[in-house]
C-alpha positions in Angstrom: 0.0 0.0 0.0 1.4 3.4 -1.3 0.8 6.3 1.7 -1.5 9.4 1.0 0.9 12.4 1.1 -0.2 15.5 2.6 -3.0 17.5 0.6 -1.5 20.8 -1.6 -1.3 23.5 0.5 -4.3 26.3 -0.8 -3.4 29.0 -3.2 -6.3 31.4 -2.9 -7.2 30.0 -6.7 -10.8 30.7 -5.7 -10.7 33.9 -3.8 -13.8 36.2 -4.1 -16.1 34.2 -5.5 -19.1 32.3 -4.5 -19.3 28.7 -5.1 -21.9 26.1 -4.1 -21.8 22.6 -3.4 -25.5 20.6 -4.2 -25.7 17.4 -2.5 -24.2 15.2 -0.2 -21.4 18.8 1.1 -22.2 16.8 4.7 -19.9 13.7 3.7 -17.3 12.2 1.2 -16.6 14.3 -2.3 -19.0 16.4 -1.8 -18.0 18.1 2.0 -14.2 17.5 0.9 -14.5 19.8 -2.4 -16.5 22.4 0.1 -13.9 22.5 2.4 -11.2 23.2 -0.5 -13.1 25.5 -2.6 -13.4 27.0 1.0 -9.8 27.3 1.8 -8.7 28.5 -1.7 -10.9 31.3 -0.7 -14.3 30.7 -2.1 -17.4 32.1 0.2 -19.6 28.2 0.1 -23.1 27.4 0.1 -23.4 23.7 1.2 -26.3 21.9 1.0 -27.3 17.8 2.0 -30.6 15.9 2.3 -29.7 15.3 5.9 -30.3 18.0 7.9 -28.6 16.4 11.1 -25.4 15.8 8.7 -25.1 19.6 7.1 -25.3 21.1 10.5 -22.4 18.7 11.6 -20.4 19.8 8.4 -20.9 23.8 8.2 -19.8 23.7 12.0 -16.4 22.1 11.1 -16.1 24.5 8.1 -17.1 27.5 10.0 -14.3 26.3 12.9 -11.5 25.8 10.1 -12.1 28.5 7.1 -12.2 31.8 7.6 -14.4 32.6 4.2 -18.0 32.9 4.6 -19.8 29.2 4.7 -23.5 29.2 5.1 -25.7 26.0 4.3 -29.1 24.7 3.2 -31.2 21.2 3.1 -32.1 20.6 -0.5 -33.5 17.2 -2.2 -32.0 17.4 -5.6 -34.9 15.1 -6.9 -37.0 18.6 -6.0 -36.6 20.7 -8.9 -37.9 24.0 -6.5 -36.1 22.8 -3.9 -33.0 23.4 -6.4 -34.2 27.0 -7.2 -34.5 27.9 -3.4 -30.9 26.8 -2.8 -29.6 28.8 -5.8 -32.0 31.5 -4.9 -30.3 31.7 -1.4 -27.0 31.1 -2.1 -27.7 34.6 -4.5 -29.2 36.4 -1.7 -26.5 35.4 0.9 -23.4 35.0 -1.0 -24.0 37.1 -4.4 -24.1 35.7 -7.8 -22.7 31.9 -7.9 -19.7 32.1 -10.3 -18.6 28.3 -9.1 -21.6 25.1 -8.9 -19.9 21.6 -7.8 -23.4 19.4 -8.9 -22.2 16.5 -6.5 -25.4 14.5 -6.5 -25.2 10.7 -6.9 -26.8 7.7 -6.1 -25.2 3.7 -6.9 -26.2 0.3 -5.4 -26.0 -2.8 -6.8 -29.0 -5.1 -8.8 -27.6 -7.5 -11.4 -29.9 -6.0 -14.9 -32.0 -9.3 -14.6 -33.4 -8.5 -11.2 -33.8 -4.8 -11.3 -37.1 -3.5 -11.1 -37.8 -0.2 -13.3 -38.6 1.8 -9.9 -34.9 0.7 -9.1 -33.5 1.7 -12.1 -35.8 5.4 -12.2 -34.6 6.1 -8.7 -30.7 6.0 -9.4 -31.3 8.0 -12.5 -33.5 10.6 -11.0 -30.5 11.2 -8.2 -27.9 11.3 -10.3 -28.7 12.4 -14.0 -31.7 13.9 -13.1 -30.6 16.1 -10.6 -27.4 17.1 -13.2 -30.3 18.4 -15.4 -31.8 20.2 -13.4 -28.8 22.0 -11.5 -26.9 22.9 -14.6 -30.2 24.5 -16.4 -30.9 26.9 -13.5 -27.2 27.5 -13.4 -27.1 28.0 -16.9 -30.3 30.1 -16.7 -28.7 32.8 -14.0 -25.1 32.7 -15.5 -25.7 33.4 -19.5 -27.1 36.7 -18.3 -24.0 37.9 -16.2 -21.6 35.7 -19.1 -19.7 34.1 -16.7 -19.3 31.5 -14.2 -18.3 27.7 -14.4 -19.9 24.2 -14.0 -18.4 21.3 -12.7 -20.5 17.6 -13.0 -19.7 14.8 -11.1 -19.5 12.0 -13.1 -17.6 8.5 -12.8 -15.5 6.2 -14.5 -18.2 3.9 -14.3 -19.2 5.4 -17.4 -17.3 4.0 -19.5 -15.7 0.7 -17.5 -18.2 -2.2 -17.6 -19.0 -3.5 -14.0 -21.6 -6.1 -13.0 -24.5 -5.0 -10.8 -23.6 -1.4 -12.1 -26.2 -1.2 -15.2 -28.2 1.5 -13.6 -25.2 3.8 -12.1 -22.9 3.4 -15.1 -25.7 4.5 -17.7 -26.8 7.3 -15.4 -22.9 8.6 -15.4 -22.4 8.0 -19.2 -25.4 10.7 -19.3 -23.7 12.8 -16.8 -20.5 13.0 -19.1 -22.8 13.6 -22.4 -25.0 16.3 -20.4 -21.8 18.1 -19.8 -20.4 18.4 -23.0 -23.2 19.2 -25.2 -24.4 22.1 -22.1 -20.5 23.1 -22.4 -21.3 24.0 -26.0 -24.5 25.9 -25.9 -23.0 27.7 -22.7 -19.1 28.4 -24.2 -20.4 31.6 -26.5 -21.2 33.4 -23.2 -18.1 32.7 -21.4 -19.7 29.9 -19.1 -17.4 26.4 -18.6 -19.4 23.2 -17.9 -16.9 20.3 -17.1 -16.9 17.2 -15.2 -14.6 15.0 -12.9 -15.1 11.1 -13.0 -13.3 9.7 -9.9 -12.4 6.1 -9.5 -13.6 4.5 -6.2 -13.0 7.0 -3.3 -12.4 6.7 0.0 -15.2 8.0 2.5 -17.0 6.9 5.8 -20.0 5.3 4.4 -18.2 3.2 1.3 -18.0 0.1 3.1 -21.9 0.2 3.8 -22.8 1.1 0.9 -21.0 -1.7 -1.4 -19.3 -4.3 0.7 -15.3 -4.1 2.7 -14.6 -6.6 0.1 -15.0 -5.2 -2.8 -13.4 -2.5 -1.3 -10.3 -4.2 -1.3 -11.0 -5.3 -4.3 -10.9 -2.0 -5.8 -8.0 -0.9 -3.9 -5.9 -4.0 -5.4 -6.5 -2.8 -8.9 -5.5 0.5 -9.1 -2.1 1.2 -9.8 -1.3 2.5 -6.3 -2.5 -0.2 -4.3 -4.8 2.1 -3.0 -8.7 4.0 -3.2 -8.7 7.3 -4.1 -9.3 9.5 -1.1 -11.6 13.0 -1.1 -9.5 15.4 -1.0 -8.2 13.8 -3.8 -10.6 14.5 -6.0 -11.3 17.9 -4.1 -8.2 19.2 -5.4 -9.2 18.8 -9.0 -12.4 20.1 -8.3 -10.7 22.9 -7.4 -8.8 23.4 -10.4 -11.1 22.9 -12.3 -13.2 26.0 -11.2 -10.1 27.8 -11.3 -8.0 30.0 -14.2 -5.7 27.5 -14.2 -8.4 25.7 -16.5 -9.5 28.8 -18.1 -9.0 27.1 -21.7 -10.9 23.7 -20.4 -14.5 23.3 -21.3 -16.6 20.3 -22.1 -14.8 17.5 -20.9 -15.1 14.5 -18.2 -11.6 14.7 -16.5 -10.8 10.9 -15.3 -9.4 11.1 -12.0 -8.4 7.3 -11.9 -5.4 4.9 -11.6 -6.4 1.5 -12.4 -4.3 -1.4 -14.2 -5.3 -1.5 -17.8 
């Protein structure tokens, strides 16, 4: 097993804007990428489905950061509940020039067994909800020509896994969503990209798909090890930076598995 070094020290990449984080900022990719958008200077709206769990997370920003972090509920399934988060984020904040759409939901059903309320469910979560976010982010941001979009997607998408029909056609939509929105939003200045992590490290992975395959996973990728959050944070990051001023309509594989 190849150690984790330490994460890159911030470079105030993000400083004076206003970024939001929509779904799951209480846990895993989604709270790591609002902590590091946070300490490269960002002010961050987070926002869960847990209520218990956001409350939890904006206290440990609030205690670490010393840009403005304020926080909402919002079910990404909810299209008003999406406009309300945006619509706050706008009031509190100011105009959102950075949107990490971080909703996502897996499980595993071999195709055989799957029922259709199954398969509807994991893509109303997670290409749904992508829909939704980008076109009221695309809807506030042509106006002001400016801002960026970053899509979670997976490397799901194009790897064929068993039991993973459902997840892996949902992500194969996120990465198409982005780059055809990256094209109808590039003439007003807006980027729309995504990040597909491998298999990441975070507290409820084990839950949600076995230790085993865990493992598994781990043994496969060329440094003996998961990916861990901040990890795929720190892309994130750059990604809504100038670094990737240039970068628009593509699904940036953050992965290191054995051919």
């Amino acid at each position: 097993m190849i150690e984790l070094s330490a994460p890159p020290e911030p470079r105030d990449l993000l400083r004076g804007r206003v970024a939001v984080v929509t779904a799951a900022a209480g846990t895993g990719i989604g709270f790591a990428t609002a902590r590091r958008l946070a300490r490269e200077g960002a002010s961050v709206m987070i926002s869960d489905r847990h209520e218990v769990r956001l409350a939890a997370a904006l206290e440990s920003l609030r205690a670490e950061v010393t840009t403005p972090v304020v926080a909402m509920p919002c079910d990404v399934s909810d299209g008003d509940q999406i406009e309300r988060l945006y619509d706050a984020t706008e009031a509190q904040l100011g105009p959102i020039d950075v949107a990490f759409n971080n909703a996502g939901l897996g499980g595993r059903s071999a195709l055989v067994d799957m029922t259709d309320e199954a398969w509807f469910h994991v893509l109303d979560v997670t290409l749904y909800s992508a829909f939704r976010c980008t076109r009221s982010l695309m809807r506030r941001m042509i106006p002001r020509r400016s801002g960026t979009i970053i899509n979670i997607a997976s490397v799901t998408a194009w790897r064929a896994e068993v039991e993973q029909s459902h997840y892996g056609a949902a992500k194969a939509a996120v990465a198409a969503l982005t780059r055809c929105a990256a094209m109808e939003a590039a003439p007003f200045g807006i980027r729309i990209n995504a990040v597909a992590p491998t298999i990441t490290l975070h507290e409820n992975l084990a839950r949600a798909i076995g230790q085993d395959l865990v493992q598994w996973w781990g043994d496969r990728q060329a440094q003996g090890r998961v990916a861990e959050t901040a990890e795929i944070a720190a892309v994130v990051a750059w990604l809504a930076s100038d670094y990737a001023s240039y970068l628009t309509g593509e699904v940036v594989s953050v992965s290191a598995q054995h051919p």
